[in-house]
C-alpha positions as CSV (number, residue, x, y, z in Angstrom):
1,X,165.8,-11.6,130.4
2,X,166.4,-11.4,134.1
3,X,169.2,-13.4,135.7
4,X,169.1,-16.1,137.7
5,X,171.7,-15.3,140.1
6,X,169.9,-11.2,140.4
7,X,167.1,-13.8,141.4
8,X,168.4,-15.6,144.0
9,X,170.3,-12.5,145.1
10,X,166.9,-11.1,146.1
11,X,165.5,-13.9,147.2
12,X,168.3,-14.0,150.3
13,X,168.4,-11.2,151.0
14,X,171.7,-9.6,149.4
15,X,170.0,-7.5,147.1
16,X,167.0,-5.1,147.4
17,X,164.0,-5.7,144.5
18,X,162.7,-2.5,144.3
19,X,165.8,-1.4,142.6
20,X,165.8,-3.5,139.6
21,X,162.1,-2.0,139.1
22,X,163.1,0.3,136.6
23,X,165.3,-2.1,134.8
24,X,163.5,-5.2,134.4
25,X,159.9,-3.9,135.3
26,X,157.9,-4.2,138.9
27,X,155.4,-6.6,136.9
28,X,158.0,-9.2,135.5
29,X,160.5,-9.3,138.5
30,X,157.9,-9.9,140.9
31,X,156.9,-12.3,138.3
32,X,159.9,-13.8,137.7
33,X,160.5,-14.1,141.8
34,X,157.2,-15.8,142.3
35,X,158.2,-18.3,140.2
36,X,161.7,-19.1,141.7
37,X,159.6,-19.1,145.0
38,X,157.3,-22.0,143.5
39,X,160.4,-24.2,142.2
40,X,162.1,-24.1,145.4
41,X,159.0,-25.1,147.0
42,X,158.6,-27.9,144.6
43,X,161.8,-29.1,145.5
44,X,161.9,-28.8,149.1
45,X,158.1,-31.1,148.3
46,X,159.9,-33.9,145.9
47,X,163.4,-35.1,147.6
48,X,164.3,-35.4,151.3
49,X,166.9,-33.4,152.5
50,X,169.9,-35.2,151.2
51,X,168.2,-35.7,147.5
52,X,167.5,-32.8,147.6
53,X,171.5,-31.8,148.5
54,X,172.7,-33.5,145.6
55,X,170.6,-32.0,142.7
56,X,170.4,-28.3,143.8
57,X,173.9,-28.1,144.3
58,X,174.8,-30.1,141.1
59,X,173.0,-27.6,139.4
60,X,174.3,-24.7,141.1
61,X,178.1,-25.9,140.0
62,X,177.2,-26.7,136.7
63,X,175.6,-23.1,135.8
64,X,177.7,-20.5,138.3
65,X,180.8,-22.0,138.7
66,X,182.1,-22.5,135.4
67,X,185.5,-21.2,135.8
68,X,188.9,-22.3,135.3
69,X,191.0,-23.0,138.4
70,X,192.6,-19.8,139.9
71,X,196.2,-19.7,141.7
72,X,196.3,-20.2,145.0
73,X,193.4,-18.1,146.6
74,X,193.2,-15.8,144.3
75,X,189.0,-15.4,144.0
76,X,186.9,-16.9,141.4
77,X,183.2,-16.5,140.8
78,X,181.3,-19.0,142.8
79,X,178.0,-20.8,143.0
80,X,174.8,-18.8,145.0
81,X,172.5,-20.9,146.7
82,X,168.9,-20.8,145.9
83,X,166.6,-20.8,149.4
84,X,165.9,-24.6,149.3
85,X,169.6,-25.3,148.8
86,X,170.6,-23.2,151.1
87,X,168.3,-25.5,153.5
88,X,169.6,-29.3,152.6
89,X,172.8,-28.8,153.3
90,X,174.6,-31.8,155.7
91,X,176.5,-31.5,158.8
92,X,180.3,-31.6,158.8
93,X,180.5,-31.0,162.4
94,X,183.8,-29.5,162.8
95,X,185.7,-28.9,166.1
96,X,184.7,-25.6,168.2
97,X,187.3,-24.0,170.4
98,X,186.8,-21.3,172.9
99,X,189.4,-18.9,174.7
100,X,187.3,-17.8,177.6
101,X,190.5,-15.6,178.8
102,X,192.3,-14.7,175.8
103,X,195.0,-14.7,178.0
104,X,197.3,-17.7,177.2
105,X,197.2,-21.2,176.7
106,X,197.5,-22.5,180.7
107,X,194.1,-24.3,181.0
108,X,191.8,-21.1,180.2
109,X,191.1,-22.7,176.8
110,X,188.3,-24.9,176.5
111,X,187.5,-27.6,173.5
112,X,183.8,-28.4,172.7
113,X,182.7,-30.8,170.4
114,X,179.6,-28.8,168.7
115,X,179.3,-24.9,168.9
116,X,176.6,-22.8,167.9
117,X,178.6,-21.4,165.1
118,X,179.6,-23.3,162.3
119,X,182.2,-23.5,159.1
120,X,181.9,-26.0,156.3
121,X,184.4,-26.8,153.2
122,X,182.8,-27.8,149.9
123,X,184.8,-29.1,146.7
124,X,184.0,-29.1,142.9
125,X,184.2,-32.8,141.2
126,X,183.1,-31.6,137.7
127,X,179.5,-30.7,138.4
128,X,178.9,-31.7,141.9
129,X,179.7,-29.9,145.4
130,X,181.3,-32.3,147.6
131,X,180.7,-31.6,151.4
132,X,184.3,-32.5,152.8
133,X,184.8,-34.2,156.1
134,X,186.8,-32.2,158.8
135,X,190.1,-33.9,158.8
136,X,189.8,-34.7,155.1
137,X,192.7,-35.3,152.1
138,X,192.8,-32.2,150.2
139,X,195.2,-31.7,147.0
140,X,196.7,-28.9,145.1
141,X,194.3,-27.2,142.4
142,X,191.3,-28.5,144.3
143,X,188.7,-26.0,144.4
144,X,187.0,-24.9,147.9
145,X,184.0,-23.2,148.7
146,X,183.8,-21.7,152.6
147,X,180.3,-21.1,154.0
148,X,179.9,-20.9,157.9
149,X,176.6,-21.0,159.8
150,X,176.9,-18.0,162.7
151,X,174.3,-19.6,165.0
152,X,174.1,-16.9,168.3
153,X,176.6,-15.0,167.4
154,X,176.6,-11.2,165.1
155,X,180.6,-10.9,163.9
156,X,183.1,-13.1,162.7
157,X,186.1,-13.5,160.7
158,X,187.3,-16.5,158.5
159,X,190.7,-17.0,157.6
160,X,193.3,-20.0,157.0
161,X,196.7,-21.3,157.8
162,X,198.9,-24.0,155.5
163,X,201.8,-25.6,156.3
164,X,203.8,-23.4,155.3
165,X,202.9,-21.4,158.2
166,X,201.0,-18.4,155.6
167,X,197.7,-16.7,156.5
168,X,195.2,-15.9,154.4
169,X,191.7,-13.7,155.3
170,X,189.0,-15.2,153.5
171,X,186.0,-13.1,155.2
172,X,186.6,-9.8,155.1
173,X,189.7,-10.4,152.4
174,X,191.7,-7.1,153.4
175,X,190.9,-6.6,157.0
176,X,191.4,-8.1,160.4
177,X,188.1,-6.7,161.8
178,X,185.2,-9.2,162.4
179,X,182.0,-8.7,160.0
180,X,178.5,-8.6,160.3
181,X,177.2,-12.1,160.1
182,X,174.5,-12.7,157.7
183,X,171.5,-14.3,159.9
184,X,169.6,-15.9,157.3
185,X,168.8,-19.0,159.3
186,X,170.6,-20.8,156.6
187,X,174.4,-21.4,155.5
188,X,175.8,-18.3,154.1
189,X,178.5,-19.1,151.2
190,X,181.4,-16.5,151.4
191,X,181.5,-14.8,147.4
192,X,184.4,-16.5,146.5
193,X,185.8,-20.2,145.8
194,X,189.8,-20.7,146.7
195,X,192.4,-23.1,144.5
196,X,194.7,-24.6,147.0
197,X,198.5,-24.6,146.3
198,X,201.2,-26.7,146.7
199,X,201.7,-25.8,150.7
200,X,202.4,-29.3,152.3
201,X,200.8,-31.2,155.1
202,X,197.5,-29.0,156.3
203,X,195.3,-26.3,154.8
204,X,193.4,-25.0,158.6
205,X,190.4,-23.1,157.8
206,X,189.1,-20.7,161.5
207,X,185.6,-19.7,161.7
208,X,186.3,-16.5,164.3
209,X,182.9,-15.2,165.9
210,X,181.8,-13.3,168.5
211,X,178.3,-11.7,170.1
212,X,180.6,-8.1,169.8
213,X,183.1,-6.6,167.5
214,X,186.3,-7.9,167.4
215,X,190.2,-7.5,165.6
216,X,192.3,-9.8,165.0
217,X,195.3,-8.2,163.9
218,X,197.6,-9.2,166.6
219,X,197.7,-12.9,164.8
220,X,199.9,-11.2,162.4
221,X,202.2,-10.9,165.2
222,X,202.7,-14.6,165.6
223,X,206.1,-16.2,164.2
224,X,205.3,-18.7,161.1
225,X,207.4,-21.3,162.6
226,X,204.7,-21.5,165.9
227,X,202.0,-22.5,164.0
228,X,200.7,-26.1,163.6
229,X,197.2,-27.7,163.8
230,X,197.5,-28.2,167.4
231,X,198.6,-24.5,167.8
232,X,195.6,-23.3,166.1
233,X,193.6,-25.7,167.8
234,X,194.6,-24.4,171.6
235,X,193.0,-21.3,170.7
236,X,195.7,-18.9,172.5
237,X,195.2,-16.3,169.7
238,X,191.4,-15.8,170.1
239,X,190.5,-12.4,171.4
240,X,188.4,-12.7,174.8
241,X,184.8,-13.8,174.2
242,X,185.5,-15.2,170.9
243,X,184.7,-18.9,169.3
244,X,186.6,-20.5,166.9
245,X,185.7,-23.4,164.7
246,X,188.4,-25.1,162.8
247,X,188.1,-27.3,159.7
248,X,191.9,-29.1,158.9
249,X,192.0,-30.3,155.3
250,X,194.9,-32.6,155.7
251,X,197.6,-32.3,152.3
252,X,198.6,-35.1,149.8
């Protein structure tokens, strides 16, 4: 039998079909794809958008992300979006920052309400993937899942801050140099879900992008006891030419 995430895999993108022809057949995976391609069809056809939301992503939690709750972000396997899924996903609109300098924080920093780039924050509630609200409670154990939309933009870099002042790379995990975007036209879910700890106040995800490569490396130069949501916020770290989009989860 052919799996359903190898599937969807294809189907966005991440994987190439013509290598699974020897394993699964050319005949039945192109079957087997065809089909997938109907039932998202059929779905996009019977809900509107935000029916739509709810279901896919109900189902996506309740067959991929059957894990138990890792320590705090260590990674865990996460949900993968089928194509129509990937498409009814809401807005969280979360706020954009630009360092047009990357100088320092005397006026050169700009705030903007909506960028072209994009991070969102979803949570597991048994089954169901709860878009989260920027700004919203968070508590220990809760499970996130990252995906950003990069909009113009080729490279980024996601990482987060708590308020403990520690940083954590989410996308890439072991490096400070900005990534490839995936342009799928569509939100792209990083391959791991994170279990926040007991860090107090604030959990500040940054969406990093850029048109060209970029490092971020020098943020590891900044003392903990500088940062703070309105620190992060200024955008005094941003390397010239970058964006930023922040999403705060505020602690309990």
């Amino acid at each position: 039998m052919i799996p359903q995430l190898l599937l969807e895999e294809i189907l966005l993108g991440e994987k190439k079909e013509k290598d699974y022809y020897e394993k699964y057949g050319k005949e039945e995976l192109q079957a087997a794809l065809a089909e997938l391609r109907e039932s998202n069809e059929q779905i996009l056809a019977m809900y509107p958008a935000d029916e739509m939301q709810d279901k896919i992503i109900e189902k996506a939690f309740a067959e991929k992300n059957k894990v138990s709750q890792p320590a705090k972000k260590a990674p865990a396997p996460v949900w993968k979006f089928s194509l129509a899924a990937m498409l009814a996903l809401a807005l969280a609109s979360p706020l954009v920052i630009r360092n047009f300098s990357g100088a320092d924080e005397s006026g050169l920093v700009r705030i903007k309400g909506n960028g072209h780039h994009q991070i969102k924050l979803y949570r597991q509630s048994g089954n169901e993937a709860i878009i989260l609200k920027n700004g919203e409670a968070a508590s220990e154990n809760d499970l996130i899942q990252i995906t950003y939309t990069p909009g113009l933009y080729n490279y980024g870099l996601i990482f987060s801050v708590d308020g403990n002042g520690n940083v954590t790379r989410h996308y890439p995990e072991n490096s400070w140099k900005a990534q490839k975007l995936e342009k799928t036209g569509e939100e792209v879910p990083l391959p791991f879900s994170y279990s926040l700890d007991n860090a107090p106040d604030y959990e500040c995800f940054i969406f990093v992008a850029s048109k060209n490569e970029f490092d971020l490396s020098n943020i590891e130069k900044i003392n903990k006891d500088s940062y703070s949501v309105d620190f992060l916020k200024k955008g005094s770290y941003l390397p010239k030419g970058c964006d930023g989009s922040i999403f705060v989860l505020n602690k309990k």
